[in-house]
C-alpha positions as CSV (number, residue, x, y, z in Angstrom):
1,X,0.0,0.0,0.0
2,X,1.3,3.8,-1.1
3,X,1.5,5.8,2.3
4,X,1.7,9.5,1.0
5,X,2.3,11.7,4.0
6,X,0.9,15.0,3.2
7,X,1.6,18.4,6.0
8,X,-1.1,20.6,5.3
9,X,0.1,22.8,8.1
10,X,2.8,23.1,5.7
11,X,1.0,24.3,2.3
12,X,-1.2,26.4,4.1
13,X,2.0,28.7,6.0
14,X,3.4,28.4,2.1
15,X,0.2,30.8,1.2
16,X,1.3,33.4,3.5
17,X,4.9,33.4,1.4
18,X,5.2,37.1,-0.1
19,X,7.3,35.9,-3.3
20,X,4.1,33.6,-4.6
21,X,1.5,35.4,-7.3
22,X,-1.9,35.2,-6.7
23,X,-2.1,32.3,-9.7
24,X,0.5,30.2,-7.4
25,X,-1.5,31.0,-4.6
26,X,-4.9,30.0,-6.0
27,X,-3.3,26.5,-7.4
28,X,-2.1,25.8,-3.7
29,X,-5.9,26.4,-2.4
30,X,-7.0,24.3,-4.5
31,X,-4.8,21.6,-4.4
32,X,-5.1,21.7,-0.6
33,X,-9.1,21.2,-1.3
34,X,-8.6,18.4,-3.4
35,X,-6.8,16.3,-1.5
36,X,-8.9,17.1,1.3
37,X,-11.7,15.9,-0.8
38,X,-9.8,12.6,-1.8
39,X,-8.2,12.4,2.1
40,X,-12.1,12.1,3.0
41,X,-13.6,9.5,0.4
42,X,-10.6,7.5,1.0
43,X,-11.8,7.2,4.7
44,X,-15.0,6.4,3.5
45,X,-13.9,3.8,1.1
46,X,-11.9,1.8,3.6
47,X,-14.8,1.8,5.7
48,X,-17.0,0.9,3.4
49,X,-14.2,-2.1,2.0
50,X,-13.9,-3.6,6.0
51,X,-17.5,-3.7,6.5
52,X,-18.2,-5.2,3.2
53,X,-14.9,-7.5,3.9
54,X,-15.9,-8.0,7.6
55,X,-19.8,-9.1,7.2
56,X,-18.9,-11.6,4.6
57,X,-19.3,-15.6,4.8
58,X,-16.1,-17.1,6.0
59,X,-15.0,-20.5,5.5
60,X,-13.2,-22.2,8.8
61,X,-9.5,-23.0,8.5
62,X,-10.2,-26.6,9.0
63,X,-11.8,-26.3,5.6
64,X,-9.8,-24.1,3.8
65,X,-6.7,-26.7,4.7
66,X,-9.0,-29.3,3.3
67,X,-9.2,-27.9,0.1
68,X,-6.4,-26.6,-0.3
69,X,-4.6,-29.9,0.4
């Protein structure tokens, strides 16, 4: 699995930066809102994969060995 770590602290004290243009400024914003976005219905997928995973039929080891023997 691709762990991203991702300091939004960080981006948003890079807005307050003097030298960036409005445009560079804008992009950052809305980068930062984007990935909030994706941070959030990433959440909601994995909760949405474990409960799917979780409430499934499950076979018993005794069997699996069986058949996999």
């Amino acid at each position: 699995m691709n762990n991203i770590s991702f300091d939004e602290e960080k981006y948003k004290a890079l807005l307050h930066d003097p030298s960036l243009s409005e445009h560079q400024r804008t992009m950052i914003e809305e980068l930062l809102q984007a990935a909030g976005q994706l941070s959030a219905e990433n959440r909601r997928l994995r909760r949405t994969l474990l409960r799917v995973s979780s409430s499934g039929p499950r076979m018993s080891t005794k069997l699996k060995d069986a058949l996999y023997e």
